[in-house]
C-alpha positions as CSV (number, residue, x, y, z in Angstrom):
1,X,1.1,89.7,13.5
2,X,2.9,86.2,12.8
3,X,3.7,84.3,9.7
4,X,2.3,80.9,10.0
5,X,5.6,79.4,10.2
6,X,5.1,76.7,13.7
7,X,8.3,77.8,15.6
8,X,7.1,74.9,18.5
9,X,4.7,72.3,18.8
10,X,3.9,72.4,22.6
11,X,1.7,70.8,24.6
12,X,-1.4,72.5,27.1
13,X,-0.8,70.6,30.2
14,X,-4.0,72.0,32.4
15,X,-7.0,73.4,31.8
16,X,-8.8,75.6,34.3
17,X,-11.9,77.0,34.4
18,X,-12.0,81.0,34.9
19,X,-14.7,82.0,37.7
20,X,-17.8,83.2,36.4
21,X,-19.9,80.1,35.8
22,X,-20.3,78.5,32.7
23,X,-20.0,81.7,30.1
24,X,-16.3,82.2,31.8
25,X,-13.5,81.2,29.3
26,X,-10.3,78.8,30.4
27,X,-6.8,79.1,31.8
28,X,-4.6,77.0,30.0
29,X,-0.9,76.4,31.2
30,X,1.0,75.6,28.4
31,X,4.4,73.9,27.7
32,X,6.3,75.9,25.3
33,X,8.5,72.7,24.8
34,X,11.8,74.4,22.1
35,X,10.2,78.1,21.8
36,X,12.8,80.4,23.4
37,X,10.4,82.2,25.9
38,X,13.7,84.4,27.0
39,X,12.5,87.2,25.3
40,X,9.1,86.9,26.4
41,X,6.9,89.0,29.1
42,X,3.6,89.5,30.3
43,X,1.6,90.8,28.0
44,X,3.4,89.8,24.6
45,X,1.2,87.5,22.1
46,X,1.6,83.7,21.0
47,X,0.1,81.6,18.5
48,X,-1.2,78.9,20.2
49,X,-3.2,76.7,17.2
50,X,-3.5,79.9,15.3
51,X,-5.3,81.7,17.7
52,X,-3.6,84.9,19.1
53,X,-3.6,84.6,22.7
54,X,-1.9,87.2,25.5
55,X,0.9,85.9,28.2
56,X,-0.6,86.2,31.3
57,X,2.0,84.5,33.7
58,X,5.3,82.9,33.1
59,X,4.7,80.5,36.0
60,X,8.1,78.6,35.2
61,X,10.9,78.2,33.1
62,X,9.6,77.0,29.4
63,X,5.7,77.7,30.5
64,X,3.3,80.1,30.0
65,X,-0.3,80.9,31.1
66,X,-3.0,82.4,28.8
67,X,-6.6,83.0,29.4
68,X,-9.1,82.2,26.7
69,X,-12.9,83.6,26.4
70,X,-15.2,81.7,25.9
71,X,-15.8,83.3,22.4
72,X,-12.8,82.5,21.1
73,X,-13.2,78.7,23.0
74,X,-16.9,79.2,20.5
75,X,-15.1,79.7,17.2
76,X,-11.8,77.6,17.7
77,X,-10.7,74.0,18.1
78,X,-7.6,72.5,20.1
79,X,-7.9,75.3,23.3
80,X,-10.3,73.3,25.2
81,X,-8.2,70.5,26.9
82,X,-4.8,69.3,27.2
83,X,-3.0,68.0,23.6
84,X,-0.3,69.3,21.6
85,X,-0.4,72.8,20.2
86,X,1.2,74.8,17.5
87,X,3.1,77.5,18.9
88,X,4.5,80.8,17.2
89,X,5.5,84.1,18.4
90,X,4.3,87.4,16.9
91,X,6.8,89.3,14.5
92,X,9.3,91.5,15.5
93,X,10.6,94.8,13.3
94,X,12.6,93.2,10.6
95,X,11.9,89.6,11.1
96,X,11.7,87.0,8.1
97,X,8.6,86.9,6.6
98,X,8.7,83.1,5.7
99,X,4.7,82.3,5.1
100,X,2.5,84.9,4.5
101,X,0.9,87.9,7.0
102,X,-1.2,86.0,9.9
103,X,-3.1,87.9,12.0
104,X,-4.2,85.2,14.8
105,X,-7.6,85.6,14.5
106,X,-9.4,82.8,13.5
107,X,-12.3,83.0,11.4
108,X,-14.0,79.9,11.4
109,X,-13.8,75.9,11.7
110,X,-12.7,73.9,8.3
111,X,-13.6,69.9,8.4
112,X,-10.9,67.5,7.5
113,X,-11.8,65.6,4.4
114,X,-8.9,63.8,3.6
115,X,-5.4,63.5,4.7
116,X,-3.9,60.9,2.6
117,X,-0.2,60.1,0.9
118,X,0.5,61.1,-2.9
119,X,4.0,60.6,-3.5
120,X,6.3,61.7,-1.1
121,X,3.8,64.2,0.5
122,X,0.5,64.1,2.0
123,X,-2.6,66.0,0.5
124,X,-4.9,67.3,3.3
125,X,-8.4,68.1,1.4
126,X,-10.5,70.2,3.7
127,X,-14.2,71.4,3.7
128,X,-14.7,75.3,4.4
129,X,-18.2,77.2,4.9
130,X,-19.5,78.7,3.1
131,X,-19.0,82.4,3.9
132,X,-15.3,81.4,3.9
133,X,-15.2,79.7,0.5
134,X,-15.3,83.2,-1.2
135,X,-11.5,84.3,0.1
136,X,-9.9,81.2,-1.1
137,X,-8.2,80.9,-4.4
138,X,-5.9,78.6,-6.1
139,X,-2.5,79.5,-5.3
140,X,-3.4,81.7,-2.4
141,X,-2.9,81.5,1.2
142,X,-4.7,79.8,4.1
143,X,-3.7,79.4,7.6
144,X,-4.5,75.4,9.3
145,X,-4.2,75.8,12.6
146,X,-1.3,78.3,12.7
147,X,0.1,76.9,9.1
148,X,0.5,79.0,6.7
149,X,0.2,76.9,3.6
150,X,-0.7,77.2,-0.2
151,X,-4.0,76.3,-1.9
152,X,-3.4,73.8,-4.9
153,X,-7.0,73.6,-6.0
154,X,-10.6,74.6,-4.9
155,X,-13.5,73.0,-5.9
156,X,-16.9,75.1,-4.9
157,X,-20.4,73.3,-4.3
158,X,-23.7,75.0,-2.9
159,X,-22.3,74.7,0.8
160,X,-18.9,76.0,0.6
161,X,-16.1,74.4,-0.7
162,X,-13.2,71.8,-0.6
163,X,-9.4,73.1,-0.9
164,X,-6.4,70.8,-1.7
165,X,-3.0,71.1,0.0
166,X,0.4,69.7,-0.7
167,X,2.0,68.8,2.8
168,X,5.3,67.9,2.6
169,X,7.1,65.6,4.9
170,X,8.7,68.4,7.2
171,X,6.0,70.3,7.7
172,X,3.9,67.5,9.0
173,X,7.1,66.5,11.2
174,X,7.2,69.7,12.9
175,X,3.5,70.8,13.2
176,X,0.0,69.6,15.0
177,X,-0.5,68.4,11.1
178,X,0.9,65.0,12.3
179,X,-2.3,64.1,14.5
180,X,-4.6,65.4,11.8
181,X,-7.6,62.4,10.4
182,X,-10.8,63.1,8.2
183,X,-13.3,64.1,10.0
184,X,-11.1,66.6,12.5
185,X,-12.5,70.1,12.7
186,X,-9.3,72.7,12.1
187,X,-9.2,76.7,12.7
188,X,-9.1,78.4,9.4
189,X,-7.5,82.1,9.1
190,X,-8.2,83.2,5.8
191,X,-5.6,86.2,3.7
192,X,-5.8,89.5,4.9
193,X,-5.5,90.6,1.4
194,X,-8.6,88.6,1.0
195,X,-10.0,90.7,3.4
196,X,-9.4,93.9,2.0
197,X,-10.1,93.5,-1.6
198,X,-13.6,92.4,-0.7
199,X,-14.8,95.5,0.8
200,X,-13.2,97.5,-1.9
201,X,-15.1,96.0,-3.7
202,X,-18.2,95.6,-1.9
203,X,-17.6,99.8,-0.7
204,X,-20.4,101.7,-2.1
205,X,-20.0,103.3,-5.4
206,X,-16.3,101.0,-5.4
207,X,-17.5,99.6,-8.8
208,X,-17.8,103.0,-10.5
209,X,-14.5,104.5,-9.7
């Protein structure tokens, strides 16, 4: 689990191939540029853009290698060549939870609509399908790329639906946010909460207890 707070914006410095033709994921080597990998091994989990991915190798001081199916190369954006990446390492026992319960798994591709000043912030307007449209609310949580962040308005049509968010200044500073433009696809993590209330809702004979 994380929490959507970016502890690092790194950077994936190679991208290799796995063997196995063309339905073989990646290996990506990956700068961990200010995360403290000191308490890190093989086999603990990072965030890297919001997808959870597995530490495979520590090749070097500040780097660390993760493999990534092709699946998850499928449903995802940002994995597939060298560029900066949010970073974030899963929650320990007693940790701060700062943002709101992120699971890493990435549920499907938002579109950039806007990304534009208003005041002293940015609003980032994005377009979500529409089988994720249905877990978003106003004032609820979505993860952007490893962000947790709050919805300030949604607006539904017949193919989904646009959400509004407030981005202030730091968070922009500090996160992959900064090389965001309309039209950019971005990996959407919707509430686990979300998650749960639908199919107790949708659980047969749920409506009559």
């Amino acid at each position: 689990m994380f929490t959507g707070l970016v502890a690092a914006v790194g950077r994936i410095v190679n991208v290799e191939p796995l063997p196995g033709g063309e339905q073989a994921g990646v290996r990506l080597d990956i700068d961990a540029a200010s995360l403290d990998l000191g308490d890190v091994g093989i086999g603990d989990s990072i965030a890297v853009q919001g997808a959870c991915m597995t530490v495979i190798a520590l090749p070097a001081p500040g780097r660390f290698h993760v493999d990534v199916s092709q699946e998850s190369l499928s449903r995802t954006v940002g994995l597939h060549a060298p560029g900066e990446v949010n970073l974030e390492k899963s929650l320990c026992v007693g940790d701060q939870i700062g943002g709101h319960l992120v699971s890493g798994h990435v549920d499907g591709l938002g579109t950039v609509v806007r990304f534009a000043p208003v005041g002293e912030s940015r609003e980032l307007v994005i377009r979500v399908p529409r089988d994720l449209a249905r877990y978003l609310a106003y004032k609820g949580s979505v993860t952007v790329n490893g962000i947790s962040l709050t919805v300030n308005r949604v607006a539904d049509d017949a193919d989904g639906c646009e959400i509004s968010i407030n981005v202030i200044p730091h968070t922009q500073a500090v996160t992959t946010l900064r090389n965001v433009q309309a039209g950019d696809k971005v990996n959407i993590e919707i509430d686990t909460i979300a998650r749960y209330v639908e199919r107790m809702l949708n659980l047969p004979g749920a409506q009559g207890r």
